[in-house]
C-alpha positions in Angstrom: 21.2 155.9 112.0 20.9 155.5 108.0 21.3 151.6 106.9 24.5 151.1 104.9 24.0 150.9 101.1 26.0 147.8 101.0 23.9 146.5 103.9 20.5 147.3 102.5 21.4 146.0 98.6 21.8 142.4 101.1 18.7 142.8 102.9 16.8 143.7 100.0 18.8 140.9 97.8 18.0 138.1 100.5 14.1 139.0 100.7 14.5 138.7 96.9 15.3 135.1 96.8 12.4 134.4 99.1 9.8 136.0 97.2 7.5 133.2 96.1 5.6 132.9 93.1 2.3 132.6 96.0 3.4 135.8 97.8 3.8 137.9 94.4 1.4 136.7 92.7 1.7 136.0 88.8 1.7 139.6 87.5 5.1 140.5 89.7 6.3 137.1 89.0 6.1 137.7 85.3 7.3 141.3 85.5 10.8 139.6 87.3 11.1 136.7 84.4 9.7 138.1 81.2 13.1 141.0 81.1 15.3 137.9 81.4 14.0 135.9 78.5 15.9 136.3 74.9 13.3 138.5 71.9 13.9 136.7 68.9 15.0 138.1 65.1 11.5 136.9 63.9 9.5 138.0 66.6 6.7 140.9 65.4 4.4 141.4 68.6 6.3 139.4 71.8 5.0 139.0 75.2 2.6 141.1 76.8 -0.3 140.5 74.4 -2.6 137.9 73.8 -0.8 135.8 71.9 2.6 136.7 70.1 3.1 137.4 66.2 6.3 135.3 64.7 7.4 135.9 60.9 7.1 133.1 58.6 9.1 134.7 55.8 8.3 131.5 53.3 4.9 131.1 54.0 5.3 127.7 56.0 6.3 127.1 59.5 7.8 124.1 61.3 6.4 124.0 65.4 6.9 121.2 67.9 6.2 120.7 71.9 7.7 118.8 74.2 6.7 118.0 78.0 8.9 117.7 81.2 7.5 116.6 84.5 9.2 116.3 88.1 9.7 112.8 88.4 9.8 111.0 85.3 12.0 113.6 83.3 13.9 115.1 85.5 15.1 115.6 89.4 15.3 119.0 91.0 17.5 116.9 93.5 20.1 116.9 90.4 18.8 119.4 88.1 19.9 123.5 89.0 16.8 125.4 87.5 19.2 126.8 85.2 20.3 122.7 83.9 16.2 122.8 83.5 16.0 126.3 81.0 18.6 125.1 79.3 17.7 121.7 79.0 14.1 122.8 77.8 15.3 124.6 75.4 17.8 121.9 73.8 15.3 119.4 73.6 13.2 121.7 71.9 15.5 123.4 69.4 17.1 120.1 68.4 13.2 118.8 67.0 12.9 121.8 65.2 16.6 120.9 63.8 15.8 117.5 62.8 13.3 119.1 60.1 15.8 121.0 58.6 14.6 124.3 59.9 16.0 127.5 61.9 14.2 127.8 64.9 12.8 131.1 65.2 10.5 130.9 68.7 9.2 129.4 71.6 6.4 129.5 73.9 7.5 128.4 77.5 4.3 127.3 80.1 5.1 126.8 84.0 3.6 124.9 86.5 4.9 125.3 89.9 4.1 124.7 93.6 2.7 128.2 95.0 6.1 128.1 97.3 8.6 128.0 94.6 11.0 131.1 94.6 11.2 133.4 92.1 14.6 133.3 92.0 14.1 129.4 90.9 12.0 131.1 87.8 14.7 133.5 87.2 17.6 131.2 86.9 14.7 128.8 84.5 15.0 131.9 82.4 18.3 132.6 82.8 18.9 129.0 81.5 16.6 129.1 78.3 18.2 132.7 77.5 21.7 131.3 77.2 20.5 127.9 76.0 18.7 129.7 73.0 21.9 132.1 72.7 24.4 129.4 72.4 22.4 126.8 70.1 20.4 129.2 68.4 21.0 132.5 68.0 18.1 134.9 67.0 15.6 131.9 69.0 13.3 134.2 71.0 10.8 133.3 73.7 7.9 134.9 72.4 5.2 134.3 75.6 3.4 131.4 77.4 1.5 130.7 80.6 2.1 130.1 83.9 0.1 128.1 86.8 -0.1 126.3 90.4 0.5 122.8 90.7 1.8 119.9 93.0 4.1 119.1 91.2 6.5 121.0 88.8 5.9 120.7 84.8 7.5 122.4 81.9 5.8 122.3 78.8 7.8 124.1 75.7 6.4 124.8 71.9 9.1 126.0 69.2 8.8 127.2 66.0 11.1 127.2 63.2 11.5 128.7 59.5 12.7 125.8 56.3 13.5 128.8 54.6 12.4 128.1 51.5 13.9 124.4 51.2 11.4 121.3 52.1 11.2 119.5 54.8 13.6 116.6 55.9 11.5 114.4 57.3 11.7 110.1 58.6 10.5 108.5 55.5 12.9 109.4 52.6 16.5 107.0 53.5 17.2 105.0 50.3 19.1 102.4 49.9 22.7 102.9 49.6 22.3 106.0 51.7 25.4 106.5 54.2 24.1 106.7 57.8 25.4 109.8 59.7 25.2 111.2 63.8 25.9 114.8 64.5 26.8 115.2 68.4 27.1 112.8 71.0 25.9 109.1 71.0 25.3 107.6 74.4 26.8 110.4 76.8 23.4 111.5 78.1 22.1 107.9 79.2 25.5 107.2 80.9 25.4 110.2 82.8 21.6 109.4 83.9 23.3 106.0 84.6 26.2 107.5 86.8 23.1 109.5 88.6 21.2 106.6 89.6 24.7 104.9 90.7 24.9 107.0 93.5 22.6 104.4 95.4 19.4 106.5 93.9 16.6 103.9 93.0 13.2 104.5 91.9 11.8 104.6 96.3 15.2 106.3 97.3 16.2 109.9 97.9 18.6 111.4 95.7 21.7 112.8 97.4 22.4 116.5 95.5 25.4 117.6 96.5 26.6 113.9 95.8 25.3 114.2 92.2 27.0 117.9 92.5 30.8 116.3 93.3 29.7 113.2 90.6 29.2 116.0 87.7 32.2 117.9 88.7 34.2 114.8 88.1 32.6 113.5 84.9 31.1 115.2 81.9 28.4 112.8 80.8 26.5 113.7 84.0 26.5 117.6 82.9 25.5 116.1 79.7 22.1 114.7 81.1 21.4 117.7 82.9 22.6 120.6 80.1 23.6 119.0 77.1 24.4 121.5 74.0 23.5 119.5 70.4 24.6 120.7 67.1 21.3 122.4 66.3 22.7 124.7 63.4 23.8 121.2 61.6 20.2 120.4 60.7 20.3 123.4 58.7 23.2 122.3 57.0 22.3 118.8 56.6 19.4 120.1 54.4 21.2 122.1 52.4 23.6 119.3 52.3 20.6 116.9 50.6 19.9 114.6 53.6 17.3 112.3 52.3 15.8 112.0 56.3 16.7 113.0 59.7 15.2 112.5 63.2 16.0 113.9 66.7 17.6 111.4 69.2 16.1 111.9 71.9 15.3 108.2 72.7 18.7 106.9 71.6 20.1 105.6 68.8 18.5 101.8 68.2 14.9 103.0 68.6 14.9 106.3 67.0 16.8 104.3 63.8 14.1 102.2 63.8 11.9 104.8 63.4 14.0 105.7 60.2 13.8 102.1 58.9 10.3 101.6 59.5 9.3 105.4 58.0 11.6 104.5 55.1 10.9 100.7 54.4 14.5 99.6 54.9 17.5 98.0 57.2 19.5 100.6 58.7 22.5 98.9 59.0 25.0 100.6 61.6 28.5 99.8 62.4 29.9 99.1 65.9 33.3 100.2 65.4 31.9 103.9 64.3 30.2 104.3 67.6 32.7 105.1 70.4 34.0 102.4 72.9 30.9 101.5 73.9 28.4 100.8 71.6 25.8 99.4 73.3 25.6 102.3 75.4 25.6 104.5 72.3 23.1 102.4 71.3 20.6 102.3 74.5 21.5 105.6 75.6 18.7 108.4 75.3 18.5 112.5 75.3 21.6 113.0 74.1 19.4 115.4 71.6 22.0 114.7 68.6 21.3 114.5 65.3 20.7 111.4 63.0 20.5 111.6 59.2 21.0 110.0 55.6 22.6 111.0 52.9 23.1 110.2 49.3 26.1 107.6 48.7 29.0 110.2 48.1 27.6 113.3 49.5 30.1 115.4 51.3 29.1 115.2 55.1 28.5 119.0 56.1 29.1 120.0 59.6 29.9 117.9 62.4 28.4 114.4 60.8 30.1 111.5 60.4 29.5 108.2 59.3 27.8 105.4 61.6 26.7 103.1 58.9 24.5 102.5 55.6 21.3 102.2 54.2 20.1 98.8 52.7 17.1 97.5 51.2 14.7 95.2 53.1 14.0 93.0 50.1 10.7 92.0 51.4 11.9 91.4 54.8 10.5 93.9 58.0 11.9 97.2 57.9 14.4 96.8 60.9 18.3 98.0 62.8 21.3 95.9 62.4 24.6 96.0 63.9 27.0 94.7 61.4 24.5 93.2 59.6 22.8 91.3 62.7 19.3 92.4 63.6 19.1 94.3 67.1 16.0 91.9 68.6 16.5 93.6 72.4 17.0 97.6 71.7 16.2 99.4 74.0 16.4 103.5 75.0 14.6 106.0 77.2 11.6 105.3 78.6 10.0 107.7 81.4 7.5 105.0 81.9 10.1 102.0 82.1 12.8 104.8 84.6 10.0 105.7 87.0 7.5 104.5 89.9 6.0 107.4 91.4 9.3 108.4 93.0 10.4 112.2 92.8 13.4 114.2 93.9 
C-alpha cells in the first residue's frame, strides 16, 4: 500500500528536526541554513567563497564583533534559538549604530555540541533574518564559520557604511551639550532580574516553561531575550550633529561614564527623565539603546529625548551625576559579576 502524502510530508518532517549537525555533517548543515539567512543591498560576492566581498561606497568602513557564550550571556533554558538570532543580531547592529553608520553586513560563526539539531540552527537563522529585516533593512549575512564544541558560542562581526559623514565616536560631548537616550533604559536588566526571580541562582536549574508563562505575562523579560533598538536613529543622530554616541549595552551609569571619561566632562543626568525607576534605568544592561549628545538647542531627531546635560569638570575627574550628585556605586552588566560556572 502507497504511504499517504500527508503521512510521509510528517515522517520526513519529524526525521528533519532530528537531523543533527554530527549526523549531517557541516556541508548539509550549511546547505539547510545558508538559504535562510537575509543577502544584503551591499553584498558583491556572498557565501559560498572564501571570504565574502561588501561595498564600501565611501571608501571607509565601520566593523565591530561581539561574543555570546552559554552560560554567561545567555540560557538556552530561557532563550528559543530564534530569541538567540535575533538577539545576535541586535547587539551587533546597535554598535555599528552608535558610530553613526548603516550597517551593511555580518559574518555569523557557530559553535555547537555535535548533537545539536539542525532545526536549532534553522530557527538561529530564522532569527537573525528577521532581526536584520526589522532593525535593518538591506543588513545581509554575508558568510562565517561553523564548529564542534562543548559548549555553545556565538561569535558575530558587522559591518556598516558612514556614508560619507564622519564618525560619531565617545570623545566629542561638550559642555552644555543636552544628554539624549533613544529606546529603552533599564527594561532588559529587569527582565534578566524577573528571570533569575523564578528561584534561578547561579548553582540552580532554570525552569523554561516557567520563564515561558513569566515572558508571556511581562514584556521586559521578551526584552532580554529579543529586544528590538532603534538602530536607524544612529543614522539620524549623525545627520542630526550629535557631538558623541555610545551603545548601551552595559547600562546607562557605566556606559555614560565612558562618555565622561572619553570626553573630559560630568555627564550630569536627571532622575525624573528616566522612567519610574531610575536606578534600574541606571544599573540595567543590554537594553542595546542608544545614548548621545547634542549641541544645546539641536532639534532631537528620531526617537531621542532628553535625559540630562553636559557640564564641565573644571579640573575635577571626568565623572556621572544624578542631579548634580556623583554616582560613587554604579553598577551594570557584568557576565563575570552574573555568573559561576552555572549553565542552562
Amino acid at each position: 500500500m502507497t504511504e499517504p502524502d500527508t503521512a510521509r510530508t510528517r515522517r520526513d518532517t519529524a526525521r528533519s528536526r532530528r537531523d543533527t549537525v554530527e549526523s549531517l555533517g557541516e556541508l548539509a548543515t550549511l546547505a539547510r541554513i545558508l538559504p535562510r539567512l537575509p543577502d544584503g543591498a551591499s553584498t558583491l560576492v556572498g557565501p559560498g567563497d572564501d571570504a565574502a566581498v561588501v561595498a564600501a561606497p565611501d571608501g571607509r568602513f565601520v566593523v565591530t564583533t561581539d561574543l555570546m557564550v552559554h552560560g554567561p550571556d545567555f540560557r538556552l533554558a530561557w532563550s528559543t534559538p530564534h530569541d538567540l538570532g535575533w538577539k545576535a543580531a541586535a547587539s551587533n547592529l546597535s554598535d555599528v549604530a552608535a558610530m553613526g553608520a548603516e550597517p551593511t553586513a555580518l559574518v555569523v560563526a557557530l559553535a555547537v555540541p555535535g548533537d545539536t539539531e539542525v532545526g536549532f540552527l534553522e530557527a538561529f537563522a530564522d532569527g537573525l533574518r528577521e532581526g536584520c529585516e526589522a532593525m535593518a533593512p538591506g543588513c545581509g549575512v554575508v558568510g562565517g564559520d561553523m564548529s564542534v564544541s562543548p559548549t555553545a558560542t556565538i561569535a558575530i562581526t558587522a559591518f556598516g557604511d558612514l556614508g560619507g559623514r564622519a564618525p560619531v565616536r565617545r570623545d566629542g560631548a561638550r559642555a552644555g551639550d543636552v544628554v539624549a537616550v533613544s529606546g529603552a533604559l533599564g527594561r532588559s536588566g529587569r527582565g534578566l532580574d524577573l528571570l533569575f526571580a523564578l528561584g534561578v541562582d547561579h548553582a540552580g536549574a532554570p525552569d523554561a516553561a516557567l520563564a515561558a508563562e513569566l515572558r508571556a505575562r511581562d514584556s521586559d523579560v521578551g526584552w532580554h531575550l529579543a529586544p528590538t533598538p532603534p538602530i536607524a536613529d544612529g543614522v539620524l543622530a549623525a545627520l542630526g550633529g550629535a557631538t558623541s554616541m555610545l551603545d548601551l549595552s552595559d547600562g546607562l551609569a557605566l556606559d555614560a561614564g565612558r562618555v565622561a571619561r572619553a570626553s573630559g566632562v560630568v555627564v550630569d543626568l536627571h532622575a525624573g527623565a528616566l522612567g519610574p525607576d531610575p536606578r534600574a534605568a541606571l544599573a540595567g544592561g543590554e537594553d542595546h539603546s542608544l545614548l548621545a549628545t547634542f549641541p544645546a538647542g539641536a532639534t532631537l531627531p528620531g526617537g531621542f529625548r532628553a535625559i540630562g546635560v553636559v557640564a564641565a569638570a573644571d579640573g575635577g575627574p571626568a565623572r556621572v551625576t544624578l542631579d548634580g550628585r556623583e554616582l560613587v556605586d554604579a553598577t551594570g552588566w557584568d557576565p563575570y559579576a552574573r555568573w559561576s560556572g552555572a549553565a542552562g
